[in-house]
PDBQT receptor file of N, H, CA, C and O in Angstrom, charges set to zero:
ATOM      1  N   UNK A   1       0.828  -1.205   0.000  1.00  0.00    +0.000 N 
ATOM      2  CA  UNK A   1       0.000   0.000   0.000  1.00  0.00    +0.000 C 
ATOM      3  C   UNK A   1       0.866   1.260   0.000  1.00  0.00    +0.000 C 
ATOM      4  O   UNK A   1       0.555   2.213  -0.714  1.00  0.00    +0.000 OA
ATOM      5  N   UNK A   2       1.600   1.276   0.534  1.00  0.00    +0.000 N 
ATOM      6  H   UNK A   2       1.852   0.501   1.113  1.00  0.00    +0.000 HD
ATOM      7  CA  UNK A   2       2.805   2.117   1.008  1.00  0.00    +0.000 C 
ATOM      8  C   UNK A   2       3.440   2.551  -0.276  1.00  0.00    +0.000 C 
ATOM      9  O   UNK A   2       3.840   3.714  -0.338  1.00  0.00    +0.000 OA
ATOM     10  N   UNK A   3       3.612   1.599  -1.517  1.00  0.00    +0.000 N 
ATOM     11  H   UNK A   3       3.287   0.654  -1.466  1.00  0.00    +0.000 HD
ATOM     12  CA  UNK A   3       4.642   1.549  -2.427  1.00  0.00    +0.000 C 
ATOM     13  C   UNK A   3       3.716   2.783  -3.505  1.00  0.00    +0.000 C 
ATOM     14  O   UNK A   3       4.024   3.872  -3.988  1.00  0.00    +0.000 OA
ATOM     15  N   UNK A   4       2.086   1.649  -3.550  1.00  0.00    +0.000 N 
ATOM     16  H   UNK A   4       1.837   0.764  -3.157  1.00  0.00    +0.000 HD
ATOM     17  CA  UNK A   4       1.622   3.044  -4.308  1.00  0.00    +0.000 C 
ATOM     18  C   UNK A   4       0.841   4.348  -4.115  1.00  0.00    +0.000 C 
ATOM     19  O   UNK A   4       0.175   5.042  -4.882  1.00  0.00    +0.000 OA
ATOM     20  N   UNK A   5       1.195   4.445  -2.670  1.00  0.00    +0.000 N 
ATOM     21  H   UNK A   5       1.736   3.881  -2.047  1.00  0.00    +0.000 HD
ATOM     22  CA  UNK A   5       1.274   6.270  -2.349  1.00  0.00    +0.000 C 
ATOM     23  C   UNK A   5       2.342   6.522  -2.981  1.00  0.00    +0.000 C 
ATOM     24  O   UNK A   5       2.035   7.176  -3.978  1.00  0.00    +0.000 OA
ATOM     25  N   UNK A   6       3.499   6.340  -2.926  1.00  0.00    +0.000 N 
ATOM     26  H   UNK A   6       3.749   5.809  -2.116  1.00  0.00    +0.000 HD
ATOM     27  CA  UNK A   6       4.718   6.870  -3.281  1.00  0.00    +0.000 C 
ATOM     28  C   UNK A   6       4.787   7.138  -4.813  1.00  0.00    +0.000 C 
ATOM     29  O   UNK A   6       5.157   8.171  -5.372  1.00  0.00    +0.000 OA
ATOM     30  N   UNK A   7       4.256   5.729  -5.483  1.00  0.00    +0.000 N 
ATOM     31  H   UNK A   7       3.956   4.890  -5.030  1.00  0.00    +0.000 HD
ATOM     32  CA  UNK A   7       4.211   6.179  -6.958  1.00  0.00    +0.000 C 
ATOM     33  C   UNK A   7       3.310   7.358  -7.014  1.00  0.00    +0.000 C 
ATOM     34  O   UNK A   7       3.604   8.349  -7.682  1.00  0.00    +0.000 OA
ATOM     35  N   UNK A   8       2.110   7.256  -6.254  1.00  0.00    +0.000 N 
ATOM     36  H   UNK A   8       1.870   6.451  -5.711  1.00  0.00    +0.000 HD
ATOM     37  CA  UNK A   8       0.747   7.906  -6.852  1.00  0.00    +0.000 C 
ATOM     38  C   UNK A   8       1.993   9.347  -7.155  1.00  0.00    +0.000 C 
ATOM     39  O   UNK A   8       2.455   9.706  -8.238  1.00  0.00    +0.000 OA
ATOM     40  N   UNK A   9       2.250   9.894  -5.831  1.00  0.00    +0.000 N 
ATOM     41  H   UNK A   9       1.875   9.602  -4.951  1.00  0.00    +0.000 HD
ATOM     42  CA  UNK A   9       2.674  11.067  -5.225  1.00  0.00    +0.000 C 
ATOM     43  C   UNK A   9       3.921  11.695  -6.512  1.00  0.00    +0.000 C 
ATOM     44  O   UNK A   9       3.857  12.780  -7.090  1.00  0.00    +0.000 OA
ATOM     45  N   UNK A  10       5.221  10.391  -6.724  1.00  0.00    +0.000 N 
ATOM     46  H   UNK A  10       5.273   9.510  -6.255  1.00  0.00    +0.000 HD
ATOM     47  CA  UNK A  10       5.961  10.377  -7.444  1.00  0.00    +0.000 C 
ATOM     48  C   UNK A  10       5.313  10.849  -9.106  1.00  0.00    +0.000 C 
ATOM     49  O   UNK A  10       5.917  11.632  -9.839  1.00  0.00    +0.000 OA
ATOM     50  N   UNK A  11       4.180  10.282  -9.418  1.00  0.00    +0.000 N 
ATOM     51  H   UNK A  11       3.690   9.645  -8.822  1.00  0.00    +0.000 HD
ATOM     52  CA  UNK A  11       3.659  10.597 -10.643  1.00  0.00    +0.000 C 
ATOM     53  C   UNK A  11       3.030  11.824 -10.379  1.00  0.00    +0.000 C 
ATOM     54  O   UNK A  11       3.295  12.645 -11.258  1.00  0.00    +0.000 OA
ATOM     55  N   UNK A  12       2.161  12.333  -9.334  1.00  0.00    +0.000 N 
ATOM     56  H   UNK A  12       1.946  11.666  -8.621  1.00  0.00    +0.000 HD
ATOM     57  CA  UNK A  12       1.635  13.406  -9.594  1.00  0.00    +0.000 C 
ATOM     58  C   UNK A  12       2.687  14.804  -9.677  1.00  0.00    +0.000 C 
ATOM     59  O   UNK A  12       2.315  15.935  -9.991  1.00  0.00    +0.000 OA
ATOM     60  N   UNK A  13       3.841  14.469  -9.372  1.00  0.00    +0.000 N 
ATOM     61  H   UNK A  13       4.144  13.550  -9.117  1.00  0.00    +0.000 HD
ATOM     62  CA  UNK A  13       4.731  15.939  -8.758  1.00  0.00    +0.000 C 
ATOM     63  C   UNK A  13       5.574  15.885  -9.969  1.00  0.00    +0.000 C 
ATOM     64  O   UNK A  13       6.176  16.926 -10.233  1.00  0.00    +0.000 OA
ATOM     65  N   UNK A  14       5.777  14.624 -10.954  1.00  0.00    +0.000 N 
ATOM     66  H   UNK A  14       5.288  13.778 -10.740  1.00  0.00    +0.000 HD
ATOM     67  CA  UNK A  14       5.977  14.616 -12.172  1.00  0.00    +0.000 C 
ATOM     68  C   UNK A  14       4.909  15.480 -13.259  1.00  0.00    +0.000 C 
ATOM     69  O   UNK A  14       5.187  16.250 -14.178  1.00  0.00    +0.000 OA
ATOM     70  N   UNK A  15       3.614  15.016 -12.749  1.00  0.00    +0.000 N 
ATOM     71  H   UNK A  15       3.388  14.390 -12.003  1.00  0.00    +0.000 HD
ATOM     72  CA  UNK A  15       2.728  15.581 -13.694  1.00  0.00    +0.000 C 
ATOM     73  C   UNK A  15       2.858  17.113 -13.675  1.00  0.00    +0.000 C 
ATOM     74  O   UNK A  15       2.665  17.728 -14.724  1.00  0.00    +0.000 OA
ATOM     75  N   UNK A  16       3.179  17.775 -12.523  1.00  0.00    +0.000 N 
ATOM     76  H   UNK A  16       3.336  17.276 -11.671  1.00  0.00    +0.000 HD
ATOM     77  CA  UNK A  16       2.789  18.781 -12.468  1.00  0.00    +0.000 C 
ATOM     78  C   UNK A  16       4.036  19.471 -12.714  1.00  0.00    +0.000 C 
ATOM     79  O   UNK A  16       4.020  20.581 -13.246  1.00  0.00    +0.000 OA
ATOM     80  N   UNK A  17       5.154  18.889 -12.360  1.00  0.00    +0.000 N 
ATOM     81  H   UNK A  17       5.167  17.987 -11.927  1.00  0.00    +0.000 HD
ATOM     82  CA  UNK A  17       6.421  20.183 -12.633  1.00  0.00    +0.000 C 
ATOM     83  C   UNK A  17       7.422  19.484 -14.236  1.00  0.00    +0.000 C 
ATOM     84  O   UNK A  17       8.290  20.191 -14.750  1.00  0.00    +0.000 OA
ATOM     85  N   UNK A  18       7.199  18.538 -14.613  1.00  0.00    +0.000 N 
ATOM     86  H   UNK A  18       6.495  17.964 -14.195  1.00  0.00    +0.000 HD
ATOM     87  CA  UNK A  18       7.614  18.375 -15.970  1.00  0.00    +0.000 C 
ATOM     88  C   UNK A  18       6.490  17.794 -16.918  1.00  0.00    +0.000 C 
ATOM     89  O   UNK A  18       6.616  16.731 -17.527  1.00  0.00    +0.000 OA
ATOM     90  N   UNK A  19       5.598  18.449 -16.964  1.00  0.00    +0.000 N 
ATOM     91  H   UNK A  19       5.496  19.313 -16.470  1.00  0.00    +0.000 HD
ATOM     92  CA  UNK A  19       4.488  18.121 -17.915  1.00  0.00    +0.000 C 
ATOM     93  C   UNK A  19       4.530  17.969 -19.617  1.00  0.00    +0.000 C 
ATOM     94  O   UNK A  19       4.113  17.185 -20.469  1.00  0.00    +0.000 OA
ATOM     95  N   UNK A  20       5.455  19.475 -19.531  1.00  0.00    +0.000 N 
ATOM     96  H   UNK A  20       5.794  20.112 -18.838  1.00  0.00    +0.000 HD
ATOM     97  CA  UNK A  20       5.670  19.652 -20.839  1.00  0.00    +0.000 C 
ATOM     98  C   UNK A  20       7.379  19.751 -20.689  1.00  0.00    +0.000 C 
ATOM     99  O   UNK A  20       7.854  20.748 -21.234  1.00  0.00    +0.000 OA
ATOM    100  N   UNK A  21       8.200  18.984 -20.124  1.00  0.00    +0.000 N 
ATOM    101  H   UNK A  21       7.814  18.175 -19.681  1.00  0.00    +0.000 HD
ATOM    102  CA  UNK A  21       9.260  18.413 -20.269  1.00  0.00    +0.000 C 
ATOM    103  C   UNK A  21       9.564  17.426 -20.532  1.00  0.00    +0.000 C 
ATOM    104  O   UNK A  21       9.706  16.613 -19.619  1.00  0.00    +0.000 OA
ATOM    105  N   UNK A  22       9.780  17.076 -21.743  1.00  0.00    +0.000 N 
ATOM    106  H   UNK A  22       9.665  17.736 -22.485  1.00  0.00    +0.000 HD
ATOM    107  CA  UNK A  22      10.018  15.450 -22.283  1.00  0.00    +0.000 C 
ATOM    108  C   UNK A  22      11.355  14.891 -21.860  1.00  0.00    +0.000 C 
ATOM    109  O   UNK A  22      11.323  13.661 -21.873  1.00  0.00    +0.000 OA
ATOM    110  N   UNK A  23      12.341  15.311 -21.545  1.00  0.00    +0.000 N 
ATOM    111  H   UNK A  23      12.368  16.311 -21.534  1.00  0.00    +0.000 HD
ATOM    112  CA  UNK A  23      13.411  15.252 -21.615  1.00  0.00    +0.000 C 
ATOM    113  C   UNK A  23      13.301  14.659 -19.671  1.00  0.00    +0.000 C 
ATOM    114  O   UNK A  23      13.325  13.466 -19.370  1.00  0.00    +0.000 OA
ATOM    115  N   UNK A  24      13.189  15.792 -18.630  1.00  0.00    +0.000 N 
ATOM    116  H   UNK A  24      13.169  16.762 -18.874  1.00  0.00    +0.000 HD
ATOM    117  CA  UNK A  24      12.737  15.059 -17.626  1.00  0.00    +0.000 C 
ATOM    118  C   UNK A  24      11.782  13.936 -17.165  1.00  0.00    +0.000 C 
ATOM    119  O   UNK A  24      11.757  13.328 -16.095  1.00  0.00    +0.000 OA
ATOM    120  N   UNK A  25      10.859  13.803 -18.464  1.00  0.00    +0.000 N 
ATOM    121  H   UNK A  25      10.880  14.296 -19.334  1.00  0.00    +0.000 HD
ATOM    122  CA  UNK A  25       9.671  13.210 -17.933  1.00  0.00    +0.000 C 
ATOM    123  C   UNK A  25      10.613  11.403 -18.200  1.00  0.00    +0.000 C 
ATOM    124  O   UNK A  25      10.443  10.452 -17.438  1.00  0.00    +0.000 OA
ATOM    125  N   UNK A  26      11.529  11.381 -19.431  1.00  0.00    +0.000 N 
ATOM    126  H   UNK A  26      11.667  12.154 -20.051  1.00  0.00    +0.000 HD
ATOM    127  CA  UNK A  26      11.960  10.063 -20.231  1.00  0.00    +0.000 C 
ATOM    128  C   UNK A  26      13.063   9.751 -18.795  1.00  0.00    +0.000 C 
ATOM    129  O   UNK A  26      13.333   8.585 -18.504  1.00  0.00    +0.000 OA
ATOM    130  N   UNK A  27      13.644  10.948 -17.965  1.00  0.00    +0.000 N 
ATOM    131  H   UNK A  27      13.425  11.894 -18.202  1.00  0.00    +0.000 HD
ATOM    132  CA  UNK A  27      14.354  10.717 -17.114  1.00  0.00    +0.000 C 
ATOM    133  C   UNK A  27      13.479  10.082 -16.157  1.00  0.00    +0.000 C 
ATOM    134  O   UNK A  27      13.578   8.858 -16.069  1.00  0.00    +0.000 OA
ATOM    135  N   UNK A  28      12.577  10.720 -15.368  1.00  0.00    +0.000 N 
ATOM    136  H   UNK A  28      12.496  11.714 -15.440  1.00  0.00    +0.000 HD
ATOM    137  CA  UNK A  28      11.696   9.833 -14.521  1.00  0.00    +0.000 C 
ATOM    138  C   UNK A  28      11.216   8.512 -15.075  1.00  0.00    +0.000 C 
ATOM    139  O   UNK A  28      11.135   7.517 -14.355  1.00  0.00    +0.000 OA
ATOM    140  N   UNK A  29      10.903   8.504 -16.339  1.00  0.00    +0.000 N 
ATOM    141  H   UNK A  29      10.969   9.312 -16.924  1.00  0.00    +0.000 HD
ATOM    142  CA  UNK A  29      10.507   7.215 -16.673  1.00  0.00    +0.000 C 
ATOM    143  C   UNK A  29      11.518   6.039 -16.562  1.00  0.00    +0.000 C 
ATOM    144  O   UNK A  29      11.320   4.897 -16.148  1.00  0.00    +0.000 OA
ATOM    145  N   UNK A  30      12.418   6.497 -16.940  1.00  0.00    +0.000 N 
ATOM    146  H   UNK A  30      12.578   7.425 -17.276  1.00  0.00    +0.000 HD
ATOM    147  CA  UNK A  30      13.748   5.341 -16.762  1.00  0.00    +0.000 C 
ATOM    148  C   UNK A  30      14.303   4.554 -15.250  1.00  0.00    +0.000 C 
ATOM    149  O   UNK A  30      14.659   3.444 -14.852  1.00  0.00    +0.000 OA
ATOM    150  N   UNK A  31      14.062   6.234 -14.646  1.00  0.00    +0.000 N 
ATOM    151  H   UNK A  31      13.773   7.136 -14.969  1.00  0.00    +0.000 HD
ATOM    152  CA  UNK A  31      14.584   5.656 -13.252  1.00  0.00    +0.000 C 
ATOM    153  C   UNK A  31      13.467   5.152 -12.347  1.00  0.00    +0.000 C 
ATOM    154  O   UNK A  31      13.792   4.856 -11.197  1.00  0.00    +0.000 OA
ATOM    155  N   UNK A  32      12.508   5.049 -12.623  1.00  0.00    +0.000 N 
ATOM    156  H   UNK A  32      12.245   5.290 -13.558  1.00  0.00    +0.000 HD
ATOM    157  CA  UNK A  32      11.560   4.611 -11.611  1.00  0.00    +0.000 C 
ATOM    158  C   UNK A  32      10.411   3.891 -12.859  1.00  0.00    +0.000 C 
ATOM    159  O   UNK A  32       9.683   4.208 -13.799  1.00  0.00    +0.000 OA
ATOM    160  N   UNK A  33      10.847   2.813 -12.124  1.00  0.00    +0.000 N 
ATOM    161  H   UNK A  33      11.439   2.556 -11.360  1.00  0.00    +0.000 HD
ATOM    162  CA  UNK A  33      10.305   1.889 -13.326  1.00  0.00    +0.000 C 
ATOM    163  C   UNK A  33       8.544   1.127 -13.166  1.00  0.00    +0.000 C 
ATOM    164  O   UNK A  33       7.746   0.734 -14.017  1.00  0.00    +0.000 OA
ATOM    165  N   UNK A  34       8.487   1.196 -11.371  1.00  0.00    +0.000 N 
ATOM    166  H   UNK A  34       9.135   1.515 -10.680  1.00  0.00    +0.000 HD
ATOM    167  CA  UNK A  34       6.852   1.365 -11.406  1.00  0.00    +0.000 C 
ATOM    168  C   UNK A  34       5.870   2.289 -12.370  1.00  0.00    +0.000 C 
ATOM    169  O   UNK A  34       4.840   1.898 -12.921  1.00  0.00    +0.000 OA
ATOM    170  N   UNK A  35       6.626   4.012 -12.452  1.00  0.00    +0.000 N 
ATOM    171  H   UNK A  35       7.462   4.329 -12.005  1.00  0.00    +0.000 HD
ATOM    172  CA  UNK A  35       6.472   4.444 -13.695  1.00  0.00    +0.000 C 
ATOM    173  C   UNK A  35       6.041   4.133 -15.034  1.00  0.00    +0.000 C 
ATOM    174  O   UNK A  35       4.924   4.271 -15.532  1.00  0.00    +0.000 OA
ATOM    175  N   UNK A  36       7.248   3.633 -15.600  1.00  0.00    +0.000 N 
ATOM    176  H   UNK A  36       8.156   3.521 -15.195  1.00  0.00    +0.000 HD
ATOM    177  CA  UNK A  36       7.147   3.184 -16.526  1.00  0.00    +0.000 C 
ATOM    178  C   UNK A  36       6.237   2.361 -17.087  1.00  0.00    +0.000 C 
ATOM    179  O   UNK A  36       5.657   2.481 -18.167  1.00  0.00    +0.000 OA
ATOM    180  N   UNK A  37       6.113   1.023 -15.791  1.00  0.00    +0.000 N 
ATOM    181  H   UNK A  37       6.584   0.926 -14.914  1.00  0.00    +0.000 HD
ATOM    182  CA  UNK A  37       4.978   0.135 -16.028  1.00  0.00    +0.000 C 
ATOM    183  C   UNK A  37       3.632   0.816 -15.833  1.00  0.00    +0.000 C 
ATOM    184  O   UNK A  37       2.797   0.086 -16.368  1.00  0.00    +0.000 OA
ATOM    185  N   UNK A  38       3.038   1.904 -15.300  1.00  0.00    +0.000 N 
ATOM    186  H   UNK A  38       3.716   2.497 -14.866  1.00  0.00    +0.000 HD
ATOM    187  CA  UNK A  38       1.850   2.572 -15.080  1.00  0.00    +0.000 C 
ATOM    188  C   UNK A  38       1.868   3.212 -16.404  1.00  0.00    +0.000 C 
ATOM    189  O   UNK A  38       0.971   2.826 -17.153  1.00  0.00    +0.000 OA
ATOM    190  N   UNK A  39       2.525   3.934 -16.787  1.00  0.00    +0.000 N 
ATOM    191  H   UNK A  39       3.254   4.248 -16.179  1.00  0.00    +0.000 HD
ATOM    192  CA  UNK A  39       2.299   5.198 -17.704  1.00  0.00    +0.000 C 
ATOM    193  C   UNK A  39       3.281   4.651 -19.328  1.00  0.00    +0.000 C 
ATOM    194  O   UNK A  39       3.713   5.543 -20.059  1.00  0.00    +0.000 OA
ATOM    195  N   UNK A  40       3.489   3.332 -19.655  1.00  0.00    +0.000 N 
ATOM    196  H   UNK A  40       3.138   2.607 -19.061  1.00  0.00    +0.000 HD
ATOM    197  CA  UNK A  40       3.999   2.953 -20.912  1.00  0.00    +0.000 C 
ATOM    198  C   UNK A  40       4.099   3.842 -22.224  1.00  0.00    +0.000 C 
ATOM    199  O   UNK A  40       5.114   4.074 -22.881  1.00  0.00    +0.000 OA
ATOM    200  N   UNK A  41       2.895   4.253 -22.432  1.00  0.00    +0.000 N 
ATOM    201  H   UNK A  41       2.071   4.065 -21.899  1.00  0.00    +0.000 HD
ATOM    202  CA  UNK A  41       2.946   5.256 -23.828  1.00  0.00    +0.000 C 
ATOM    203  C   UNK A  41       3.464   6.741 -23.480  1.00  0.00    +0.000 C 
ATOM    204  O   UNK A  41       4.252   7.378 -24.179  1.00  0.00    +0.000 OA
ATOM    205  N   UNK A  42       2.888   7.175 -22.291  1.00  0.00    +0.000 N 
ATOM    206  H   UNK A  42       2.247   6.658 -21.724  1.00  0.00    +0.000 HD
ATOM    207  CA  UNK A  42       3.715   8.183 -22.057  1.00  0.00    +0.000 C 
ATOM    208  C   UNK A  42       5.057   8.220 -22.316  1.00  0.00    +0.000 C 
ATOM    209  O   UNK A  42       5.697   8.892 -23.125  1.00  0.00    +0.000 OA
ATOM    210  N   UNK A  43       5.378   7.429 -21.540  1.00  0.00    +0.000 N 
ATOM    211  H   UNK A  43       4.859   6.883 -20.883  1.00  0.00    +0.000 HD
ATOM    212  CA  UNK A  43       6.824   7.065 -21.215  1.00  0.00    +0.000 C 
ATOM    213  C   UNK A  43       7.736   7.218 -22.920  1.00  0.00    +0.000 C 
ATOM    214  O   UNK A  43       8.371   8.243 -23.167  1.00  0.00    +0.000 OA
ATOM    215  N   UNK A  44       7.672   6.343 -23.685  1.00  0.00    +0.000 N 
ATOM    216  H   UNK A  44       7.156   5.510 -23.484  1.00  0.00    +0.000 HD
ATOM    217  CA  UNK A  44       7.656   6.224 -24.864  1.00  0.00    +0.000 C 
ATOM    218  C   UNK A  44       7.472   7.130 -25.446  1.00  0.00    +0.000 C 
ATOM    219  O   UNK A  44       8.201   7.155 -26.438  1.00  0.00    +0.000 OA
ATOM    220  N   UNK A  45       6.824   7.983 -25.362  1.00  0.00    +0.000 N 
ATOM    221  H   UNK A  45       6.232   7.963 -24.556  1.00  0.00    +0.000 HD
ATOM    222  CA  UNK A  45       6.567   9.561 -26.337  1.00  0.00    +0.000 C 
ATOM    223  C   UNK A  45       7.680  10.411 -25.631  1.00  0.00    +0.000 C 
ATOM    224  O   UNK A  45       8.467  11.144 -26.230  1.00  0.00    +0.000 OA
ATOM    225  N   UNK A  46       7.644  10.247 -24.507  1.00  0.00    +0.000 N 
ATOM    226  H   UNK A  46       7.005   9.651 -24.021  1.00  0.00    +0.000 HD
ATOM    227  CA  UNK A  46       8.495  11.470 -23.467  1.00  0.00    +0.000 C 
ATOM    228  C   UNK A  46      10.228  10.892 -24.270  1.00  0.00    +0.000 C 
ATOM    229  O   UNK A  46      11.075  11.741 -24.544  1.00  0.00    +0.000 OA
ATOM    230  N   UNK A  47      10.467   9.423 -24.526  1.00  0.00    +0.000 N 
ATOM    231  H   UNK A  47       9.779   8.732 -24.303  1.00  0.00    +0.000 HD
ATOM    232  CA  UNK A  47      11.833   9.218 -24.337  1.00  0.00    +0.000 C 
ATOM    233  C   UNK A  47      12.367   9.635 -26.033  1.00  0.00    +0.000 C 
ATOM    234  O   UNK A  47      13.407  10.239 -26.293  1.00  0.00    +0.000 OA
ATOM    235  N   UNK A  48      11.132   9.024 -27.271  1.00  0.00    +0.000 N 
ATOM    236  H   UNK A  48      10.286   8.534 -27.060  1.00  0.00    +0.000 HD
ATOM    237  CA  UNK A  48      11.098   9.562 -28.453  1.00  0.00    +0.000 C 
ATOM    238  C   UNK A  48      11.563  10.885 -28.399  1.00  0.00    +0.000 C 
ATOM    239  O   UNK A  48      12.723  11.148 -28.717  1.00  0.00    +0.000 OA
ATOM    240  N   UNK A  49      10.496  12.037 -27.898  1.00  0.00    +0.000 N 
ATOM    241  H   UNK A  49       9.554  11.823 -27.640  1.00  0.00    +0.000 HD
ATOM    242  CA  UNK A  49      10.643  13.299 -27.937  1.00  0.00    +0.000 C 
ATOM    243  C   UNK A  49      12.064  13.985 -27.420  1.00  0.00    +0.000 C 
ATOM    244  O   UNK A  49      12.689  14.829 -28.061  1.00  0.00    +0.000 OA
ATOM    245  N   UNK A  50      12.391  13.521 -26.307  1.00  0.00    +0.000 N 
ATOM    246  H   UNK A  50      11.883  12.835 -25.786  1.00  0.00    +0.000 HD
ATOM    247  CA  UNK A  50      13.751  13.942 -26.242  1.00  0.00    +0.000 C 
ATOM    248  C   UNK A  50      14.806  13.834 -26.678  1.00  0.00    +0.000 C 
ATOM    249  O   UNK A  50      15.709  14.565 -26.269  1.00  0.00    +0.000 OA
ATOM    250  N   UNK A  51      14.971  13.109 -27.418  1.00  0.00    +0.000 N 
ATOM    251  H   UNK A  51      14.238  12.516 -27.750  1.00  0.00    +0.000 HD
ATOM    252  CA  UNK A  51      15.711  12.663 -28.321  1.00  0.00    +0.000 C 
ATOM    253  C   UNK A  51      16.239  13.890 -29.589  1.00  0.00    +0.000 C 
ATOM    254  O   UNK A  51      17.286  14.104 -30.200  1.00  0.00    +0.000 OA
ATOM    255  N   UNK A  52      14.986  14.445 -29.552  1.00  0.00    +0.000 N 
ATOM    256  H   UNK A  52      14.136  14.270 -29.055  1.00  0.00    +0.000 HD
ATOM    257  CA  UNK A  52      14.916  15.545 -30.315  1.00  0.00    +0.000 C 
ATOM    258  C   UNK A  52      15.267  17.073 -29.921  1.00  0.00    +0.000 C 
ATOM    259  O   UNK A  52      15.653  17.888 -30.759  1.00  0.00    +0.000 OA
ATOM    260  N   UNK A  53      15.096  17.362 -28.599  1.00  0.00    +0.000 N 
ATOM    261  H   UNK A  53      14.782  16.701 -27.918  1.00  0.00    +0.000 HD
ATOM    262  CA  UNK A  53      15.462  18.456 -27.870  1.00  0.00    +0.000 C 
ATOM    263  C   UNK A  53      16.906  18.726 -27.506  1.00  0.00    +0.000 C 
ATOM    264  O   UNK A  53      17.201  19.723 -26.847  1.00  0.00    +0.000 OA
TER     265      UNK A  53
């Protein structure tokens, strides 16, 4: 229960301060990989897109 407060919390403070940062968002996605498994396509657009920045 514990683990997904932390994601919830971890994703929302993502949502809100790199929203329109792809470049941080592909960073959070990488390193926290509960992430990743919740939010897949995101993830994937965020790591595409930076690529480009």
């Amino acid at each position: 229960m514990k683990k997904l407060v932390i994601v919830a919390v971890v994703v929302a403070l993502g949502a809100v301060f790199v929203w329109n940062n792809n470049t941080a968002l592909s960073t959070v996605c990488s390193s926290v990989s509960a992430v990743q498994n919740q939010f897949p396509v995101e993830c994937t657009k965020a790591r595409a897109a930076s690529l480009f920045n």
